[in-house]
C-alpha positions as CSV (number, residue, x, y, z in Angstrom):
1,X,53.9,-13.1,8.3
2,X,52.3,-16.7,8.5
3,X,53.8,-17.1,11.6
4,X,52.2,-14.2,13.3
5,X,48.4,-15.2,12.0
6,X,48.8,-18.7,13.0
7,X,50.3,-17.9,16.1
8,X,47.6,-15.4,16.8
9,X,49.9,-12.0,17.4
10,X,48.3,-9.1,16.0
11,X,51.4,-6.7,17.5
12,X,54.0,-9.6,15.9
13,X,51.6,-9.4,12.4
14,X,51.3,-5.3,12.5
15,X,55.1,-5.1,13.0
16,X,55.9,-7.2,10.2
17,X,53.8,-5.7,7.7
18,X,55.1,-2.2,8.9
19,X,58.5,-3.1,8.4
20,X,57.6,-4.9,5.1
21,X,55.9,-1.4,3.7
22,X,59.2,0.6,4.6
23,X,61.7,-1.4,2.9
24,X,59.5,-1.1,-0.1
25,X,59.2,2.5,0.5
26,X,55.1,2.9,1.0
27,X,53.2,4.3,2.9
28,X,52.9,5.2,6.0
29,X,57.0,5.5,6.1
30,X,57.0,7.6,2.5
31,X,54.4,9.4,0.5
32,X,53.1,8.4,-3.1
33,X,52.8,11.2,-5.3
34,X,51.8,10.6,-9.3
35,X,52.6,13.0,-11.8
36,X,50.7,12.9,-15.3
37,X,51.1,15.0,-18.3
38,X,53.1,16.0,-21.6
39,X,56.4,17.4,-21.8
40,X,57.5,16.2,-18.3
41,X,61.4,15.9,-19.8
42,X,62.8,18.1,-17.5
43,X,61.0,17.6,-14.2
44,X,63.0,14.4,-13.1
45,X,66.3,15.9,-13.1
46,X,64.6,19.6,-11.6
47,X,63.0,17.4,-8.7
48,X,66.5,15.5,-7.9
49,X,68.4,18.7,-8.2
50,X,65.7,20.5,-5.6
51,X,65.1,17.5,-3.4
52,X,68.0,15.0,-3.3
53,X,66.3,12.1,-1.3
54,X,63.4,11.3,-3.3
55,X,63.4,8.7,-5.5
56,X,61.6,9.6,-8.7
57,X,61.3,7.0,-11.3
58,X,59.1,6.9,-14.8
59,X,56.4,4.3,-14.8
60,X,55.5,2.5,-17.6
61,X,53.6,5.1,-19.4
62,X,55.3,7.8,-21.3
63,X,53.7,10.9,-19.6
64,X,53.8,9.7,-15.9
65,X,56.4,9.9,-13.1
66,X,56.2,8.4,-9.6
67,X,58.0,9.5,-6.4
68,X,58.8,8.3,-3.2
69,X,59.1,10.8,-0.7
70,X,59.9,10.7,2.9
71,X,57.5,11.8,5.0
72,X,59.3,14.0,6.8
73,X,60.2,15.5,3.5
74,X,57.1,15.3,2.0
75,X,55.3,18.9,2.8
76,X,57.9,20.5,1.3
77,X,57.8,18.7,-2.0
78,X,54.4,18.5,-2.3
79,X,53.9,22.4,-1.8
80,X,56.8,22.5,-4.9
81,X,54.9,19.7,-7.0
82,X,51.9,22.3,-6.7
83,X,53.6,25.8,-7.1
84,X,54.8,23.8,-10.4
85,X,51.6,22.9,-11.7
86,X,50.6,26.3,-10.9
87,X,53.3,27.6,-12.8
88,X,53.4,25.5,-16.0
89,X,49.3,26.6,-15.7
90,X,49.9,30.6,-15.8
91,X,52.9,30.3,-18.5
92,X,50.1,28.1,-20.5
93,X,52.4,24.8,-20.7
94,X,51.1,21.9,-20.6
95,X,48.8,21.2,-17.6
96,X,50.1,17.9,-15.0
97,X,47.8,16.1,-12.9
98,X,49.2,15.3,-9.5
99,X,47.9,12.6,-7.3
100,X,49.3,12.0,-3.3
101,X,48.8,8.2,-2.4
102,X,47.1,7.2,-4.9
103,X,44.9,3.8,-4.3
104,X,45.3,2.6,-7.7
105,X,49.1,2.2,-7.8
């Protein structure tokens, strides 16, 4: 990336970056999405059963899961993340928060 500032090649510095952000799986090549709330037990293994090439993993707070989704993937799991917050609303479970790319991750 040094090489591409000092050699004064925005396409060679915009590439690199671009590849850098997939292999870490960000965005614009996968979507963020942040799940908050109690009694998420449950949702990990229902969200790798339903959609086999995310990667969902628990961040450092109890109550919080993060997933990386594929863009090309990602409608479909978001409109699922929401019919399920939806759902654990009307059955009066405990309510999730869901965030899509959030900044402060």
């Amino acid at each position: 990336m040094t090489q591409a500032i000092t050699a004064d090649s925005p396409f060679r510095l915009a590439k690199t970056l671009s590849t850098e952000r997939e292999k870490v799986k960000l965005p614009p090549w996968y979507r963020i999405v942040q799940i908050k709330g109690e009694e998420l037990g449950s949702i990990q293994e229902q969200l790798k059963l339903q959609f086999p090439n995310i990667e969902v993993s628990k961040s450092k707070l109890s109550h919080e899961y993060v997933l990386r989704i594929p863009v090309e993937e990602s409608e479909q799991v978001i409109q699922g993340i929401h019919a399920l917050a939806k759902y654990r609303s009307a059955s009066r479970k405990a309510l999730i928060s869901v965030a899509i790319d959030p900044p402060d991750l």
